[in-house]
N, CA, C and O atoms as a printed pandas DataFrame, in Angstrom:
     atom_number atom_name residue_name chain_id  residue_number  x_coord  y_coord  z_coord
0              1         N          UNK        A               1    0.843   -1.197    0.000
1              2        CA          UNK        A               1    0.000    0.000    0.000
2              3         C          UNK        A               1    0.878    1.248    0.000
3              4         O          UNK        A               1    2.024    1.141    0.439
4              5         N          UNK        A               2    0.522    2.201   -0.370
5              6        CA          UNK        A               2    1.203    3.556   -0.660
6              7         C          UNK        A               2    0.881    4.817    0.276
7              8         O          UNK        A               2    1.141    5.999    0.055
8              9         N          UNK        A               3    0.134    4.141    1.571
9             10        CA          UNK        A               3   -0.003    4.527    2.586
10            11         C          UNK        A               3    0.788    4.242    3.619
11            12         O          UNK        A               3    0.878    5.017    4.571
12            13         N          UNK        A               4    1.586    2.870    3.544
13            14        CA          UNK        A               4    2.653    2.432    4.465
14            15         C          UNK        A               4    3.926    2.985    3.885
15            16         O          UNK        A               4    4.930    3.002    4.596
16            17         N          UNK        A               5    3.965    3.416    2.711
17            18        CA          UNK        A               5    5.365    3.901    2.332
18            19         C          UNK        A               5    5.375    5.593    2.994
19            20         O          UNK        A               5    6.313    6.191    3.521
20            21         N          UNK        A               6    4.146    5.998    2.767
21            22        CA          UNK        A               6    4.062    7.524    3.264
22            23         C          UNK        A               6    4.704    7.883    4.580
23            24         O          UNK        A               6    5.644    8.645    4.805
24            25         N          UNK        A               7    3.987    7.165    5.378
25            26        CA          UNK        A               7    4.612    6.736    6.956
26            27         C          UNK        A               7    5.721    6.443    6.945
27            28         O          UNK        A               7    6.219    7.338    7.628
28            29         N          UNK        A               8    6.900    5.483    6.499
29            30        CA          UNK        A               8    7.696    5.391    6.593
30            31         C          UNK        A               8    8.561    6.198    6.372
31            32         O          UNK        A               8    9.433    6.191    7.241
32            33         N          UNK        A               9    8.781    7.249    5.195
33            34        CA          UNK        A               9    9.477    7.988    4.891
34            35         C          UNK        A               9    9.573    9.429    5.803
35            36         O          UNK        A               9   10.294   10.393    5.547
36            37         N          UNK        A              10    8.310    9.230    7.326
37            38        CA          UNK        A              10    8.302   10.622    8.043
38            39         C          UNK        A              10    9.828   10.934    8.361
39            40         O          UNK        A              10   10.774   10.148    8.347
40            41         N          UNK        A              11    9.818   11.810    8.548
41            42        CA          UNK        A              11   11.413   12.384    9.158
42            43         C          UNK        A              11   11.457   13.579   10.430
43            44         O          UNK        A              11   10.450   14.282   10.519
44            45         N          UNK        A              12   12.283   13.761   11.148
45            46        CA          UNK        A              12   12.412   14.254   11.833
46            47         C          UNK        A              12   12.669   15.686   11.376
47            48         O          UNK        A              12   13.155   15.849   10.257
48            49         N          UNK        A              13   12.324   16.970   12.311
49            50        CA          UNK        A              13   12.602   18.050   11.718
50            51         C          UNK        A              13   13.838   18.682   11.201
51            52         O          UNK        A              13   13.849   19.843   10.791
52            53         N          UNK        A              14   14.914   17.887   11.225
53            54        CA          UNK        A              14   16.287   17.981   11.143
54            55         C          UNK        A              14   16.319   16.929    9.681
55            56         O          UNK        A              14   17.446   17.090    9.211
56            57         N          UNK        A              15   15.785   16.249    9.076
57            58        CA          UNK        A              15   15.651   15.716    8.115
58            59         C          UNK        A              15   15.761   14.253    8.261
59            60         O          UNK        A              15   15.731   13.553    7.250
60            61         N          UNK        A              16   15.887   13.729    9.441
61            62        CA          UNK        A              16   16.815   12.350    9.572
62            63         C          UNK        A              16   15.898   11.299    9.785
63            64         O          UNK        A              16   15.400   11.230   10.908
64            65         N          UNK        A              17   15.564   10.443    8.908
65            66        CA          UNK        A              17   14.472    9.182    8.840
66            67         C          UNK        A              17   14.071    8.918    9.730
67            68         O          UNK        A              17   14.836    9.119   10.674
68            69         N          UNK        A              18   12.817    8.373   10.061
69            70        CA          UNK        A              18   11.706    7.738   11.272
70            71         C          UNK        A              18   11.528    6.308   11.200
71            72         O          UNK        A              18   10.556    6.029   10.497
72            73         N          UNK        A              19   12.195    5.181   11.736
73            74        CA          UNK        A              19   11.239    4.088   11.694
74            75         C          UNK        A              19    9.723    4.462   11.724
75            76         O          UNK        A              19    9.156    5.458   12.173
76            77         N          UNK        A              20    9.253    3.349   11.107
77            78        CA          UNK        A              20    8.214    3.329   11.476
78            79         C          UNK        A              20    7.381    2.256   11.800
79            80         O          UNK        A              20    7.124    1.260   11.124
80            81         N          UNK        A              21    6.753    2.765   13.584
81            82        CA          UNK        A              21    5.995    2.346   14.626
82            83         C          UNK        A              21    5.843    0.876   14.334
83            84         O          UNK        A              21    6.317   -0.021   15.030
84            85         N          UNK        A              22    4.955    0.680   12.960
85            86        CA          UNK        A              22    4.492   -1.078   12.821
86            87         C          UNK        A              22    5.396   -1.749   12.379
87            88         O          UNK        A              22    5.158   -2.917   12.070
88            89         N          UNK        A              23    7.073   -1.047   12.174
89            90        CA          UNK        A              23    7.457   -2.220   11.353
90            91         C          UNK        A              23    8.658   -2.735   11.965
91            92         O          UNK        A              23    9.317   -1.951   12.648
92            93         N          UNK        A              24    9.162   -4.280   11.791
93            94        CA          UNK        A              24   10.645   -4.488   12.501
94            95         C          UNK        A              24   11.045   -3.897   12.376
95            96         O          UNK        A              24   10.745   -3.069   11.516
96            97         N          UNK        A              25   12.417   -3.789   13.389
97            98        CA          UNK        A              25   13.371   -2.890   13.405
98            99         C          UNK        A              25   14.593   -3.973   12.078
99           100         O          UNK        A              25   15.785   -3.717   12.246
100          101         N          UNK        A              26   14.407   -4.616   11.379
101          102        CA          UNK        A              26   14.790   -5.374   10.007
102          103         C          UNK        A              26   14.202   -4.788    8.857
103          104         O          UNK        A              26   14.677   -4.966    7.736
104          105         N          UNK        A              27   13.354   -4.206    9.040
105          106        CA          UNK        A              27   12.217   -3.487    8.224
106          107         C          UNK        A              27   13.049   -1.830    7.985
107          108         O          UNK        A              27   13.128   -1.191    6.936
108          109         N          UNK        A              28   13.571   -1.483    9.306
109          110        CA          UNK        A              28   13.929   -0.217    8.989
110          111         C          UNK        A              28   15.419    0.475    9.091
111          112         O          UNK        A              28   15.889    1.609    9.180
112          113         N          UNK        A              29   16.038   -1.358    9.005
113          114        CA          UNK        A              29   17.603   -0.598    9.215
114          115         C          UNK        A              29   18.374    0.310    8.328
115          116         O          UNK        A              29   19.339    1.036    8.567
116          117         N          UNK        A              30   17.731    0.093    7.294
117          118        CA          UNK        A              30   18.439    1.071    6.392
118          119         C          UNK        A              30   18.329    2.356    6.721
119          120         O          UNK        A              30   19.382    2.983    6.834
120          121         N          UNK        A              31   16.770    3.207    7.002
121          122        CA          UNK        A              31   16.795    4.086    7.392
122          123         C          UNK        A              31   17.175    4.825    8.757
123          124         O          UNK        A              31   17.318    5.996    9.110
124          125         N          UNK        A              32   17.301    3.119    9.558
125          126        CA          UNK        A              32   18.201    3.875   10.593
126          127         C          UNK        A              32   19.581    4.286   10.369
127          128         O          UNK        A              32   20.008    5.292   10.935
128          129         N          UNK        A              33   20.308    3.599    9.600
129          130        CA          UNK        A              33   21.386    3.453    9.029
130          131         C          UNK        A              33   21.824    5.149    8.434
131          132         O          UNK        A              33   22.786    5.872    8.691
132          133         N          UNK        A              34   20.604    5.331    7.537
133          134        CA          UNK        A              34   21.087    6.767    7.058
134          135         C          UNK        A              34   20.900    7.944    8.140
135          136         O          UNK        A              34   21.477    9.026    8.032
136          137         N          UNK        A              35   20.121    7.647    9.086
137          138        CA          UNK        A              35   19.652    8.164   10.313
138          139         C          UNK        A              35   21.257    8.869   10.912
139          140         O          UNK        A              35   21.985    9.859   10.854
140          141         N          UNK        A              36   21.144    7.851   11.346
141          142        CA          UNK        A              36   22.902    7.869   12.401
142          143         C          UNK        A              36   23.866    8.420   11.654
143          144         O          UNK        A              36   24.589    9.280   12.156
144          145         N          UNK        A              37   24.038    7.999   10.280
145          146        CA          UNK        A              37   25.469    8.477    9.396
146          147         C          UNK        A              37   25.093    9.903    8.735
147          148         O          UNK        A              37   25.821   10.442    7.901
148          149         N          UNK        A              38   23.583   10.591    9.308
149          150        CA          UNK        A              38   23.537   11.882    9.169
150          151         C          UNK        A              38   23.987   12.513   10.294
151          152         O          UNK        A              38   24.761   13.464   10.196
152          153         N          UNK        A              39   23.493   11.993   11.654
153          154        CA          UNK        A              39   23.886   12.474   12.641
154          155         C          UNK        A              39   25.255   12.194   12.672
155          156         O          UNK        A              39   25.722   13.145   13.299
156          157         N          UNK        A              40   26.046   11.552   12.407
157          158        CA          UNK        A              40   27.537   11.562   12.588
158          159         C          UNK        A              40   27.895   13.056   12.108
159          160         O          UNK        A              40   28.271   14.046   12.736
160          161         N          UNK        A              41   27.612   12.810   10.661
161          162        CA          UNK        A              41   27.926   14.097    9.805
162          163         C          UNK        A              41   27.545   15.483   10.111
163          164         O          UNK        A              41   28.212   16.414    9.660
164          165         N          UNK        A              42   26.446   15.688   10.898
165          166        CA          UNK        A              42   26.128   16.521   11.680
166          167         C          UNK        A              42   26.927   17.343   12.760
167          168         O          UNK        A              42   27.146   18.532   12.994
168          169         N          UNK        A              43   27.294   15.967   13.368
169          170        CA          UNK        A              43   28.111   16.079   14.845
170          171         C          UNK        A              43   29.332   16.690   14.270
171          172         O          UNK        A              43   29.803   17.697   14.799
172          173         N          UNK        A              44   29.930   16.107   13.132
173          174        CA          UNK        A              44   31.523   16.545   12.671
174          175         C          UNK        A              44   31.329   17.862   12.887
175          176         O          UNK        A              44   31.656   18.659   13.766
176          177         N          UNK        A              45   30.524   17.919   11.557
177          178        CA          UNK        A              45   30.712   19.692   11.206
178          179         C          UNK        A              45   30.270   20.707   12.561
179          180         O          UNK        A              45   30.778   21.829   12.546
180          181         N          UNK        A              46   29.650   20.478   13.347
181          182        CA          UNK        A              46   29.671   21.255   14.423
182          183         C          UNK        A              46   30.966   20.918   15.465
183          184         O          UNK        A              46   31.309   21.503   16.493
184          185         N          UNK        A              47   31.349   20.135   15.011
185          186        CA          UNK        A              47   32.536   20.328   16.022
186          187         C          UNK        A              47   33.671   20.547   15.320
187          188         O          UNK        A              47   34.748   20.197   15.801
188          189         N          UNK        A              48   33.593   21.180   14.031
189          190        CA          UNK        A              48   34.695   21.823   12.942
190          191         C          UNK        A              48   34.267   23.173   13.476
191          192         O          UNK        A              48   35.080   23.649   14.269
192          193         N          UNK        A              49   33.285   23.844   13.258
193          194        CA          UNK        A              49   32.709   24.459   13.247
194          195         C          UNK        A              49   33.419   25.162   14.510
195          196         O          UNK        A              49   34.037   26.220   14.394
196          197         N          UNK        A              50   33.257   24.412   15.830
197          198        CA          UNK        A              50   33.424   24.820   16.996
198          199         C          UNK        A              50   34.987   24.834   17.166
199          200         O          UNK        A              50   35.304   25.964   17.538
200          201         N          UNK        A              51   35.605   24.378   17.094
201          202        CA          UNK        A              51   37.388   24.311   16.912
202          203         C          UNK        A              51   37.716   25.461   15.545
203          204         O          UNK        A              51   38.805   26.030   15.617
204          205         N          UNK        A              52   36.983   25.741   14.555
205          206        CA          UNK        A              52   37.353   27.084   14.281
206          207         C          UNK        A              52   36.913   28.164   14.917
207          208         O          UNK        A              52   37.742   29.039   15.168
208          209         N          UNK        A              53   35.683   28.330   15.273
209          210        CA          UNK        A              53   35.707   29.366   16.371
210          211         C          UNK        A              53   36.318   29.754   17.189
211          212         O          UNK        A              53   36.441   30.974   17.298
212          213         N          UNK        A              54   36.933   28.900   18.077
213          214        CA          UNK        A              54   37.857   28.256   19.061
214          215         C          UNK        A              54   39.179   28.963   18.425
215          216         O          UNK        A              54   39.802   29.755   19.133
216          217         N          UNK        A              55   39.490   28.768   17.481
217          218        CA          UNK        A              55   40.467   28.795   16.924
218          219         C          UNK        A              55   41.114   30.381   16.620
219          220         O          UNK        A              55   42.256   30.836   16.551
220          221         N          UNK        A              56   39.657   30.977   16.473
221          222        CA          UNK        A              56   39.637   32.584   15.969
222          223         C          UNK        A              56   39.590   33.262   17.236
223          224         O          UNK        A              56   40.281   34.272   17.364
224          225         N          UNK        A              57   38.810   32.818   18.285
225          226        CA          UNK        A              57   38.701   33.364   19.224
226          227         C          UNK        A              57   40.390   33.743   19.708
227          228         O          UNK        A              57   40.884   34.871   19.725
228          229         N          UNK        A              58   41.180   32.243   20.139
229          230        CA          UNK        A              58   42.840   32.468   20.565
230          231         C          UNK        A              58   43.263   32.923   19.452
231          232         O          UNK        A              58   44.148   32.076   19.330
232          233         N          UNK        A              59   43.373   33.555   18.531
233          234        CA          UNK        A              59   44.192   34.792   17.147
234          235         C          UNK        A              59   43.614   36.144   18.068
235          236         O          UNK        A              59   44.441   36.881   18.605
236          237         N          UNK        A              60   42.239   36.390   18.196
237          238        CA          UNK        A              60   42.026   37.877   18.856
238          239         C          UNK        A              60   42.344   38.310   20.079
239          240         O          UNK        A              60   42.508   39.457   20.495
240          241         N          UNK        A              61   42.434   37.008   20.749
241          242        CA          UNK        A              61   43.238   37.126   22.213
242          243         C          UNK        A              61   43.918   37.332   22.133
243          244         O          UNK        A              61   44.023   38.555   22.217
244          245         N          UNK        A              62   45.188   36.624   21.897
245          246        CA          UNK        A              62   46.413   36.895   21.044
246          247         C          UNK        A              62   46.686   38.246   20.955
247          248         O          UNK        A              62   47.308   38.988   21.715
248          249         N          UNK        A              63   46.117   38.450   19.895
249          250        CA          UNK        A              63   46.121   39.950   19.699
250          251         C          UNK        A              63   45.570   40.901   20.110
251          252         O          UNK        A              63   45.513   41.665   19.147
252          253         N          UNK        A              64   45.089   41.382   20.991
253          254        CA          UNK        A              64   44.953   41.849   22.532
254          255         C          UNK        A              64   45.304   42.059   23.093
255          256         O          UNK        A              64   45.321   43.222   23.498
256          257         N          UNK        A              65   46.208   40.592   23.878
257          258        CA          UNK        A              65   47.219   40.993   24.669
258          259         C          UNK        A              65   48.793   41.620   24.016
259          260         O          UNK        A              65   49.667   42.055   24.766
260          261         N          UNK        A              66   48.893   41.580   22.964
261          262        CA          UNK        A              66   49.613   42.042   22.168
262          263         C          UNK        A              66   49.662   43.695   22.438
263          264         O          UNK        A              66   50.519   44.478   22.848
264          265         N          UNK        A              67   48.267   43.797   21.982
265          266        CA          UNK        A              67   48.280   45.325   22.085
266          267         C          UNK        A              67   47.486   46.182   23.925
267          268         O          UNK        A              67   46.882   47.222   24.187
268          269         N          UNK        A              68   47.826   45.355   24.483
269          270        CA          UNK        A              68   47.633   45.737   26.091
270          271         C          UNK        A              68   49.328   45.898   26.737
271          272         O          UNK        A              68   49.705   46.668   27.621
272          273         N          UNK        A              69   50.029   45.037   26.069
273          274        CA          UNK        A              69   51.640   45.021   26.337
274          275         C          UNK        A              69   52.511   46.042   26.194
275          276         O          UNK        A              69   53.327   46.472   27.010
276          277         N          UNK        A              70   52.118   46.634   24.359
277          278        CA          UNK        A              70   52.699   47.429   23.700
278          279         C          UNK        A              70   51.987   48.817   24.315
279          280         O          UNK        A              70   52.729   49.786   24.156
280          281         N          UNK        A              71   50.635   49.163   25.026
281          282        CA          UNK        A              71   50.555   50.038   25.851
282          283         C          UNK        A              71   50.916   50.215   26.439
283          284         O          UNK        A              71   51.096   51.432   26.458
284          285         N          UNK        A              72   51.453   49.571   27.535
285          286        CA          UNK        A              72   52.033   49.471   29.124
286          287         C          UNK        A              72   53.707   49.765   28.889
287          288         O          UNK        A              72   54.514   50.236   29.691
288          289         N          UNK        A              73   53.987   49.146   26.990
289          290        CA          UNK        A              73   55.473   49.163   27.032
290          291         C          UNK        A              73   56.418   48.321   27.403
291          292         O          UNK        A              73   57.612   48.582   27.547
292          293         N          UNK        A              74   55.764   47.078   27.592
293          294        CA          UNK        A              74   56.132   45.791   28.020
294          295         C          UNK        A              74   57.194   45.282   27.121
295          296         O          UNK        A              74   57.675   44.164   27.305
């Protein structure tokens, strides 16, 4: 039926597949499958994301104390 495929394909608001409710969990490994290896991919890039921030943040510090030194004459 083309009513059980509808259901199956729900997704989460983040895009990432739904088992669905009536069916084995054999029934839906694939989409758990793409499930998780979105959320992996997810997880990376926010934690790229966050280590460049990270990253920019210690350059302006950096340079800061740079120019708090060269005031004082340090």
């Amino acid at each position: 039926m083309s009513g059980g495929s509808d259901m199956s394909a729900e997704r989460t608001p983040r895009g990432y597949p739904l088992p669905h409710p009536e069916h084995l969990l054999s029934d839906d490994v694939l989409a758990l499958r793409e499930a998780l290896t979105c959320i992996d991919a997810d997880m990376t890039a926010q934690q790229q994301d966050t280590q460049q921030e990270q990253d920019q943040l210690g350059v302006r510090l950096h340079r800061l104390h740079l120019r708090v030194f060269h005031l004082f004459n340090f």
